[in-house]
C-alpha positions, 0 to 999 in steps of 0.5 A: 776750101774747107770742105776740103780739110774736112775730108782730108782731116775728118773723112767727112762729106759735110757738116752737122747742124750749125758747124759750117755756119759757125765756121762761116761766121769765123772765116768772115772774121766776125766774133761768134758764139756756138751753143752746142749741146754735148756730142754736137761735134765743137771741136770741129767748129774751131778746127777747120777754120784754123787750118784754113786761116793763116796762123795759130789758133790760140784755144783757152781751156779748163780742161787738161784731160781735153787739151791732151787728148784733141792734141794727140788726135790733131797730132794722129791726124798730121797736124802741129799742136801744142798745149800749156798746163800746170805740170809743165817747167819754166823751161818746157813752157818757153820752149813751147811758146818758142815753137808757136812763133817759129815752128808752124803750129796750129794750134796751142792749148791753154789754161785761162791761169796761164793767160795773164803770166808775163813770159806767155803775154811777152810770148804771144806779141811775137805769135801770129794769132789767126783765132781765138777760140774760148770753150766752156765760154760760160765760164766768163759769166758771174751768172752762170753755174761755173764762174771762173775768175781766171775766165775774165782775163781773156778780154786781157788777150784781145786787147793785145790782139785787136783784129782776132775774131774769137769763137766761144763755145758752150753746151750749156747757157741760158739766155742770160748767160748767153748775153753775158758771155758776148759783153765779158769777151767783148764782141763787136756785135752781138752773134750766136748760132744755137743748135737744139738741145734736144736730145731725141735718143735720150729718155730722161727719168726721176725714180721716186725711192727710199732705197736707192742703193737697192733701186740702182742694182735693180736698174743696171741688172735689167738694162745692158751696157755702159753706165755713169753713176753720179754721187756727191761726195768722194767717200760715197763713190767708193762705197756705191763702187764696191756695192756693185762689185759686190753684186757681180757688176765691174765697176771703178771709182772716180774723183779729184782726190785718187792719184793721177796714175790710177785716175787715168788707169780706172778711165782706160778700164772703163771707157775699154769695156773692162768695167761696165760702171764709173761711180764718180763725182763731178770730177769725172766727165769733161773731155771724155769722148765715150759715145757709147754709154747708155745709162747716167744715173744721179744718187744725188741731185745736182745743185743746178739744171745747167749741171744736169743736163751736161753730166746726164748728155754724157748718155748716148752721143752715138745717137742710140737709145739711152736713159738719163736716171734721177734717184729721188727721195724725200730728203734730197729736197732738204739736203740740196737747200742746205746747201745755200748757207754753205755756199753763202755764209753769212758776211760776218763770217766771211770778214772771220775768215779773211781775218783768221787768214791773216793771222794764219800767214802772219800778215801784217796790215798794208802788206801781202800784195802779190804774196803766194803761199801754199794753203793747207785748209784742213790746218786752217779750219782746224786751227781757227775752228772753222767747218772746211766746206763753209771755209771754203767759199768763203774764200772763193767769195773772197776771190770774186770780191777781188780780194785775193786768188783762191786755187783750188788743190793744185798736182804738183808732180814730183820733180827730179833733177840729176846733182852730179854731171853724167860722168861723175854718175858713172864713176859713182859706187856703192849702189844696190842692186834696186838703187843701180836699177832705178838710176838706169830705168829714170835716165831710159824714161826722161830726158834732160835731168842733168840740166834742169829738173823734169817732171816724174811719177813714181807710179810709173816707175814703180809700174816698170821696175816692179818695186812697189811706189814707197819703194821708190820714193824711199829709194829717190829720197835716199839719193836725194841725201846723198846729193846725186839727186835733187827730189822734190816729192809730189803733193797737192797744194791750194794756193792763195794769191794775194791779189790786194794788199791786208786791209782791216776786215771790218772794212772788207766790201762784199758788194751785192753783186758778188754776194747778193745777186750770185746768192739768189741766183744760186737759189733759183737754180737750186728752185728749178732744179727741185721743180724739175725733180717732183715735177709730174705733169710737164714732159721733162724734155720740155722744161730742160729746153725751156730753161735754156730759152728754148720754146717746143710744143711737143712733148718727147714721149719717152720720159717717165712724165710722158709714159706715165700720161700715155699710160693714163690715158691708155687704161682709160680707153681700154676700159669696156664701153658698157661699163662706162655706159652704166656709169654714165646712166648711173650718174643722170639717175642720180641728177641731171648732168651737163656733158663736161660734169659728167666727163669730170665724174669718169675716168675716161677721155672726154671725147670717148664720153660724149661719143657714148652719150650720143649713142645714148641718146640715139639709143633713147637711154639718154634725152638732152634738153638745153644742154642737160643730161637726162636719164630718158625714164625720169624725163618722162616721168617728170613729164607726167 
């Protein structure tokens, strides 16, 4: 049966790798866990059974650029799916959780913050859930590289659902993590299906430079085609952009902080072939489908193998040759160890932060359980002198110790709703031309304003009417004063959620599995990533492979580790035989030898050195006597 949806849905004859043995699995209602590495083809794993089973596939993601693109595919496809994300109003959300309980869906998309908010949990009672389906499942795991608190409330879920066998799926878990994610999600007994990581189209590379700018260029002018370009900071990805666009190269910039409309804009340039490179920060990668990029290069090294190897396996997913490229220089080493007391300030200085919070909120001791409040942590730091980035995880260490929620910069879309009914709008004068324009082209592009407010962009606006975005916002603030409108303006907000009530800081308990254990860990991935990048000797495929716990004997060949020995060991054959016979008689002369001294002393291979000593002796140059080499004159004349 469901080979059949397969073809009816995908146009596919038949599974990849491990996908119909994870849909089995499924199928026979046993909680199971995909290792996938990326491009394995996930999705279809949770897909295909979900439309096989009765019911509602629940799918809790991180990723809201993922949950809109599989809802439209589904969609494209005749498939009922729906999704919850932040951007959404009270009402949109209700409706959707209506139309899970009585509309035939199959699927509905989910953010991990959503999961334990009491109108989705009342909601879900009523759904008949056939799946649960976790992606990113590392997530769950404090030992993995990406630890999301939001995460554990799936266990939360299951309870409410005892029957539901869930599906967890990842691209990047060491066995240590692999364990974790089957205890956080409670699986009945322990169930993994893993597909090799190894990517045989996919070369991976470190470059050792002092000038990587100039290194890059050299790089993209010799190798054709689509390109990734990782770089650690968002001030860097603009100023690496317009370098290249300096040297002829189309190219775009990419992180959290560039608006909506012109992130979405900038990806549509790129994955269209308009612009051949996206320089970009982590923010960029997730839920983008582009199977035709042929280079990744990192500026900056990675803070952890786990997030190489998914940022570098966005190269090369159609299954052509592709290069994975570090950039490396002395510093980098340094750069990255400095990190650690960032990320792990000391706990005195995280006891600071808590305290400075509460004066910052004027929270009075006892108090602020449940409390929300917007967080502006430039003002923060400015006003207790703090270094934001240091701030920063102190608050995240905070969140894990349980102490509050620390979100991290939420959109919140500018939102609109009509004040005046439909035909007192109607009735309205006065307007200019751009105003009257403006009121049109909103009620054209939204529905439901007189009843409650709805989500705009002023981009979009701005984009269709031809006036510029400040001209928008005046223009809707300008009604907002009037009170025709009610305009709440875009802006990204952290939040901080008081999740316990203000306790004393000296009393604050950091233990050491939220501090100590997370640390060292956050150094030993540092350390494997540091091994990986000097690293000369070990084929670079190969270590990647055994730091997920999976074992290979044989090299991929293609590396710069692998080229580099092949190289060797090709120069050491081409180097002309009577040279090396020279070298060796040379060598005796000068005082007998055992075969492997001699082999020691040539640059050649071993094999190819005792061949030409046997032609030597053969030859009567050469004499050997208990395993020692002879120069055949000083044996005779040692014998006389």
């Amino acid at each position: 049966m469901y080979t059949e949806i397969l073809k009816k849905y995908w146009g596919y004859d038949s599974f990849r790798g491990i996908q119909e043995d994870i849909i089995q699995s499924i199928l026979r209602g046993e909680d199971t866990l995909g290792l996938m590495p990326t491009g394995g083809g996930k999705s279809i794993t949770f897909q295909v059974p979900a439309l096989a089973k009765e019911g509602l596939c629940l799918v809790v993601t991180p990723l809201i650029a993922l949950m809109k693109d599989q809802v439209q595919n589904l969609r494209r496809r005749g498939i009922k799916a729906l999704a919850i994300y932040s951007g959404m109003s009270r009402g949109e959300i209700i409706t959707t959780l209506e139309n899970c309980i009585f509309g035939d869906y199959k699927f509905l998309y989910i953010s991990p913050e959503r999961l334990d908010t009491e109108i989705f949990q009342v909601k879900l009672r009523r759904m008949k859930v056939s799946m649960i389906t976790v992606d990113e499942c590392h997530c769950i795991s404090q030992w993995g590289y990406d630890f999301r608190p939001a995460y554990l409330r799936i266990a939360d879920i299951r309870a409410l659902l005892p029957d539901v066998p869930v599906l967890a799926l990842t691209a990047t878990a060491t066995p240590q993590v692999v364990k974790d994610i089957q205890d956080k999600l409670r699986f009945r007994k322990e169930n993994v299906f893993r597909m090799s990581f190894e990517r045989p189209n996919l070369a991976y590379v470190v470059r050792p430079t002092d000038n990587k700018k100039d290194e890059l260029l050299g790089i993209l002018s010799k190798m054709p085609g689509c390109a990734i370009v990782y770089v650690r900071n968002r001030n860097k990805t603009k100023e690496v952009a317009e370098l290249l666009q300096a040297e002829g190269i189309t190219a775009e910039y990419y992180h959290a902080g560039v608006n909506q409309l012109n992130r979405d804009l900038r990806q549509t340039r790129w994955q269209t072939n308009v612009s051949r490179v996206m320089v970009a920060t982590n923010a960029f990668g997730m839920g983008i489908d582009k199977p035709d990029v042929r280079l990744v290069v990192h500026l900056d090294l990675p803070d952890s193998i786990e997030a190489y190897f998914q940022e570098a396996g966005r190269a090369g997913r159609d299954g052509q040759k592709a290069y994975a490229v570090i950039l490396y220089s002395r510093s980098d080493q340094t750069t990255l160890k400095k990190r650690v007391p960032d990320t792990y300030p000391d706990k005195e200085y995280i006891r600071k932060v808590y305290e400075h919070l509460q004066y910052y909120y004027q929270m009075a001791m006892g108090d602020g359980l449940g409390c929300v409040r917007e967080f502006d942590i430039t003002d923060f730091c400015r006003r207790f002198k703090h270094f934001p980035v240091q701030a920063d995880s102190a608050l995240k260490i905070l969140t894990y110790a349980g102490y509050l929620e620390y979100t991290e910069e939420q959109d919140n879309i500018s939102r609109l709703r009509f004040s005046v009914q439909r035909d007192e709008l109607y009735k309205l004068n006065g307007h200019d031309g751009k105003t009257e324009s403006l009121i049109q082209l909103v009620l054209r592009t939204y529905t439901g304003l007189f009843t409650d407010y709805v989500y705009i962009r002023e981009e979009e606006l701005a984009h269709r009417s031809g006036l510029s975005r400040h001209e928008v916002y005046e223009l809707l603030k300008a009604l907002s004063v009037r009170r025709i409108v009610s305009y709440i303006p875009r802006k990204k907000t952290p939040y901080i959620i008081y999740t316990r009530a203000r306790v004393e800081a000296a009393t604050l308990s950091l233990p050491a599995e939220v501090y100590e254990q997370r640390k060292e860990r956050y150094e030993e991935r540092i350390h494997a990533m540091v091994e990986y990048a000097v690293n000369d000797n070990c084929c670079r495929s190969r270590l990647l492979l055994n730091y997920f716990g999976e074992k290979r004997t044989h090299n991929c060949k293609q590396c710069d580790v692998c080229l580099s020995h092949q190289r060797h060991k090709t120069k050491k054959l081409a180097t002309p035989r009577a040279e090396l016979s020279q070298q060796i008689c040379d060598l005796v002369k000068d005082a007998p030898r055992t075969p492997a001294e001699i082999a020691k002393q040539i640059d050649s291979d071993t094999e190819t050195i005792v061949q030409i000593i046997r032609d030597l002796i053969e030859e009567n140059k050469l004499v050997v006597e208990n395993g020692i080499i002879r120069y055949f004159c000083t044996a005779q004349h040692e014998r006389l």
